[in-house]
C-alpha positions in Angstrom: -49.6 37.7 -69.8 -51.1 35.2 -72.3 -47.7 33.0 -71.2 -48.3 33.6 -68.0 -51.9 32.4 -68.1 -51.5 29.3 -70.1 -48.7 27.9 -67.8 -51.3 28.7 -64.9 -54.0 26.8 -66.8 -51.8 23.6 -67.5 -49.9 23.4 -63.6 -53.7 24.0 -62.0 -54.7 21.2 -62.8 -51.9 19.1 -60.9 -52.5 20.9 -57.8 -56.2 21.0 -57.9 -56.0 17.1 -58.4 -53.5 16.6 -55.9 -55.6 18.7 -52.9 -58.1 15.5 -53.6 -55.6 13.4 -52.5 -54.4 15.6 -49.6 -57.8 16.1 -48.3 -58.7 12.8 -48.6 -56.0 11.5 -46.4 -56.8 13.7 -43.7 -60.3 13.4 -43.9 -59.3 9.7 -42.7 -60.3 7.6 -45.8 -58.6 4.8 -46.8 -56.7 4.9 -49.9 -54.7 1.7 -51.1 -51.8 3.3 -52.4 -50.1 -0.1 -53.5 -53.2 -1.3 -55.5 -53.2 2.3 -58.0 -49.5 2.7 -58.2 -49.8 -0.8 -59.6 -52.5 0.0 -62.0 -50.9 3.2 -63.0 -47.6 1.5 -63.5 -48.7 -1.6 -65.7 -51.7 -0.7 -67.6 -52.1 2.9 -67.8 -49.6 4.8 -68.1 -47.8 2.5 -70.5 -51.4 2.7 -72.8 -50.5 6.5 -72.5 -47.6 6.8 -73.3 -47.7 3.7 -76.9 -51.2 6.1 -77.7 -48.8 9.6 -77.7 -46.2 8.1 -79.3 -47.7 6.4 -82.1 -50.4 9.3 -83.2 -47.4 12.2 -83.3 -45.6 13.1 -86.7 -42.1 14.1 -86.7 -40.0 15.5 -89.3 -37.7 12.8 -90.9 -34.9 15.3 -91.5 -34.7 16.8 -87.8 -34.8 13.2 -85.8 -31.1 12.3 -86.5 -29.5 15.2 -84.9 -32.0 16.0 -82.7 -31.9 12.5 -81.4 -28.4 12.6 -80.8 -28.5 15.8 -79.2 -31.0 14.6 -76.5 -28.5 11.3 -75.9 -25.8 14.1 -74.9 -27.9 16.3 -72.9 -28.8 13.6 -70.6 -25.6 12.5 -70.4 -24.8 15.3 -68.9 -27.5 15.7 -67.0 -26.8 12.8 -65.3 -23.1 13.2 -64.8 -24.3 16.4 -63.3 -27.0 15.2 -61.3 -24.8 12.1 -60.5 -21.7 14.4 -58.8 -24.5 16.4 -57.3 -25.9 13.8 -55.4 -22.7 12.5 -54.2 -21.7 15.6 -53.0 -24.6 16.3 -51.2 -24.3 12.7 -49.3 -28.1 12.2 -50.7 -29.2 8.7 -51.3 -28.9 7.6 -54.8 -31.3 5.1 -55.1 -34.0 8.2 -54.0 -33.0 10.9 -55.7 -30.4 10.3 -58.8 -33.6 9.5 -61.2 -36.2 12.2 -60.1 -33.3 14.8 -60.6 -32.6 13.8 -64.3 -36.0 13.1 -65.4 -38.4 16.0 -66.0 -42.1 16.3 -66.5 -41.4 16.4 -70.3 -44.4 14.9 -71.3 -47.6 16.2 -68.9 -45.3 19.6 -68.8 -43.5 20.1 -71.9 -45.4 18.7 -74.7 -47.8 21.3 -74.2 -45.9 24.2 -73.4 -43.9 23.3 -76.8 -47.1 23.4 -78.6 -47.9 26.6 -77.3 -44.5 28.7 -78.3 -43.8 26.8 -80.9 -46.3 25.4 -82.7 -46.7 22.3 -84.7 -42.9 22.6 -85.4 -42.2 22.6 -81.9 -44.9 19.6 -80.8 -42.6 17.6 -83.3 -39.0 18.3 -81.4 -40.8 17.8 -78.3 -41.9 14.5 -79.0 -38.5 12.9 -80.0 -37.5 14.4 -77.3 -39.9 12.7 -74.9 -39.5 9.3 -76.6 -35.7 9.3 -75.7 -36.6 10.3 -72.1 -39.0 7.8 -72.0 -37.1 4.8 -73.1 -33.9 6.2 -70.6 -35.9 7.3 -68.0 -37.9 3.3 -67.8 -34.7 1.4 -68.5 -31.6 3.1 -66.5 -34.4 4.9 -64.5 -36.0 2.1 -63.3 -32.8 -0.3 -63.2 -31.8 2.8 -60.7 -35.0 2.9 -58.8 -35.7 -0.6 -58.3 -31.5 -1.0 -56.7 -29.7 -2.5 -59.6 -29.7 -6.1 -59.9 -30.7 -8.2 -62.7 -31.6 -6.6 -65.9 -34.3 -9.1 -66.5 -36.5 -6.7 -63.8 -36.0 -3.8 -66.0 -36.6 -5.4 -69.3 -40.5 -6.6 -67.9 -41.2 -3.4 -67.0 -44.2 -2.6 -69.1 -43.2 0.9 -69.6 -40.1 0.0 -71.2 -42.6 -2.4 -73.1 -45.1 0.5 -74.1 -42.2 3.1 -75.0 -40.1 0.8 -77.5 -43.6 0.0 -79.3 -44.8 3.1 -79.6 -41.0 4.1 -80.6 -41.5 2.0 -83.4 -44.7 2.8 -84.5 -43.4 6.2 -84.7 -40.8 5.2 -86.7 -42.6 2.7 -89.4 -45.8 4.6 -89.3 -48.0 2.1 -88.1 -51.4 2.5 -86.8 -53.3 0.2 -84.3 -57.1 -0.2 -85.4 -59.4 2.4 -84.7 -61.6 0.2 -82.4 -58.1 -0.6 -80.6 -56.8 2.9 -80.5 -59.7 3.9 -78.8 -59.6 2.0 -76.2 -55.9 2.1 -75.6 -56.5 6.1 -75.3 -59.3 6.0 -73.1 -56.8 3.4 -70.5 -54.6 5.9 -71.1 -56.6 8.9 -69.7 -56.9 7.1 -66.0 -52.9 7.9 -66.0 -52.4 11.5 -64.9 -55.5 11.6 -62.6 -54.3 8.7 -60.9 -51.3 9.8 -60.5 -51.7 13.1 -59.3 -54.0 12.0 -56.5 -51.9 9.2 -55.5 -49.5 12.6 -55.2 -51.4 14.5 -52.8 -51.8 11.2 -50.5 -47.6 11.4 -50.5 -48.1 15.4 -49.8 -49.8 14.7 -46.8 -47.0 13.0 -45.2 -44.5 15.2 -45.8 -42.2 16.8 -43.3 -40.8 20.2 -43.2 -37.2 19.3 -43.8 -38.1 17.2 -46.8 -39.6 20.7 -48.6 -36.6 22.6 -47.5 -34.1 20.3 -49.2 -36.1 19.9 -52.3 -36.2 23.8 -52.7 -32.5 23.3 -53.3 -32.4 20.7 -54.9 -34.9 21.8 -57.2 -33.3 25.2 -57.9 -29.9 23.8 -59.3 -31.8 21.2 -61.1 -33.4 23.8 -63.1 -29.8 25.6 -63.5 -28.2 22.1 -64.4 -30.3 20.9 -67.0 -31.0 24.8 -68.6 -26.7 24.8 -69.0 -26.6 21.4 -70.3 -29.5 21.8 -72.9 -27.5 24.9 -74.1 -24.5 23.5 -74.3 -25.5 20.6 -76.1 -27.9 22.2 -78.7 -25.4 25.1 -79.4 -22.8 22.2 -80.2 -24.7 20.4 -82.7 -25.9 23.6 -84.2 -29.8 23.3 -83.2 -32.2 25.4 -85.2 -33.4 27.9 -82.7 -36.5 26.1 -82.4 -35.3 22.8 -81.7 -32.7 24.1 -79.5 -35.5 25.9 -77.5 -37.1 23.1 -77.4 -34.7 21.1 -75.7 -33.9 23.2 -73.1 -37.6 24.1 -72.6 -38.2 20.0 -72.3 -35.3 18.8 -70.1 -35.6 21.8 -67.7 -39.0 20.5 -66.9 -40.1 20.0 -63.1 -39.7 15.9 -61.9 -42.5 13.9 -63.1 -45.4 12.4 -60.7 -44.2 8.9 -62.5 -40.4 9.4 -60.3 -42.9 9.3 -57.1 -45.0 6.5 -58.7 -42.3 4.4 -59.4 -40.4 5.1 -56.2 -43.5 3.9 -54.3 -43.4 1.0 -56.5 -39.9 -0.4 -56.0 -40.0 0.5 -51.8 -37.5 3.8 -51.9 -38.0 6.2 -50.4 -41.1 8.1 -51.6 -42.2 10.6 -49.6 -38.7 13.0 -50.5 -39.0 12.6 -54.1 -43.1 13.7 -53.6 -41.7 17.1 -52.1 -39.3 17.3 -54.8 -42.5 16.8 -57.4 -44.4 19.2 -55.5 -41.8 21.9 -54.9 -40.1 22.1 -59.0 -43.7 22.1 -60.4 -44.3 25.2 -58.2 -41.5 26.7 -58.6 -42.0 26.1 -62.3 -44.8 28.4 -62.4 -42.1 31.2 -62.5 -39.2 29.9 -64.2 -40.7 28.2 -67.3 -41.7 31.8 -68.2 -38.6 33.2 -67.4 -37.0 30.8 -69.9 -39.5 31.1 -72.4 -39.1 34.5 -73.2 -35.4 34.3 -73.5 -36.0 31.3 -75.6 -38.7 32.9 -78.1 
């Protein structure tokens, strides 16, 4: 029950945020979607993600093979998610990334805290700085059509990711006066996001939710097999291995809808597809939790 509750406590805020930006949209206000996806993208979300990556403390001994272990997960992932999307006929460009990026960050940093404490947090976080740095280099280099690297490499996520990465690694600290304000850009990030989510809702057609409920469901079966696979391979403690799966099963990330809007795909799918996996999620990460604990 306690599980139960604590999932509840961390998805209600997405959809309580979200409903803002539903209701706004149908009360008729204006909302400039291409101005805050554009201050989401550049400034705060990469100050949020250089902040989280920079204060967290991981075990020197675990980041080699868990590190490797996360490179082969997603590798699989998206071979998996690759064939499924050509078998389904689905567009790449749309839905390739959402599929193999999960919310491992919003989602699963906290959930790891939760079931496996401090221990945990650290596992989690290597493993969200490798999904960062994949997820805003091949991620965006898918999103944004292919063409020249040089529009994936000025990407300030990309930017923010490999800086905080190294921070990490060397143990570096900004100033305090610095790190404070870097935070509080930071904290704009998942507000803004999540509203600029429920404007997307509000478009949204029937047929859209109907194929993301699929989509989402062997998603969630996809990346569960290929964490398992993966971690039982390398010979995973039991909490790192939990860990893994519990992160790369996560539901697709409000920045997949973000950065689709961003780079003119087709949004308004991979917003059902957001929408759909985080609900659904409210039953399944449970489910695998208490097989994983």
């Amino acid at each position: 029950m306690n599980l139960l509750l604590t999932v509840l406590e961390i998805v209600a805020p997405v959809f309580i945020l979200a409903s803002i930006g539903y209701v706004w949209v149908k009360l008729g206000f204006d909302y400039r979607i291409e101005f805050v996806t554009r201050l989401a993208m550049t400034l705060s979300v990469p100050c949020l993600i250089f902040a989280a990556l920079m204060q967290t403390t991981i075990a020197p001994d675990a980041l080699a093979t868990v590190f490797m272990a996360t490179i082969a997960t997603y590798a699989l992932i998206t071979i998996g998610c690759y064939l499924l999307v050509k078998f389904g006929k689905l567009d790449t460009r749309t839905y390739l990334a959402p599929l193999i990026f999960g919310n491992t960050g919003n989602l699963g940093l906290p959930l790891a805290l939760f079931a496996f404490g401090e221990q945990g947090l650290g596992y989690a976080v290597v493993i969200f700085a490798m999904m960062g740095i994949y997820s805003f280099t091949f991620g965006v280099w898918l999103v944004s059509g292919g063409g020249s690297l040089r529009k994936v490499v000025q990407e300030p996520l990309v930017g923010a990711t490999l800086l905080g990465a190294l921070f990490l690694w060397q143990g570096w600290e900004t100033p305090t006066f610095l790190t404070n304000t870097i935070e509080l850009i930071g904290q704009m990030a998942i507000p803004l996001m999540l509203i600029t989510l429920g404007v997307a809702v509000a478009r949204l057609t029937p047929g859209s939710v109907s194929r993301a409920i699929w989509l989402s469901l062997v998603k969630v079966v996809l990346c569960i097999a290929a964490g398992w696979a993966v971690g039982t391979y390398f010979e995973l403690p039991h909490v790192a291995l939990a860990v893994l799966i519990l992160q790369v099963s996560t539901p697709v990330a409000v920045t997949s809808y973000l950065l689709a809007a961003k780079y003119e795909a087709d949004a308004d799918p991979v917003a059902g597809l957001v929408v759909v996996s985080t609900l659904m999620s409210v039953g399944f990460i449970p489910l695998t939790l208490a097989f994983l604990i």
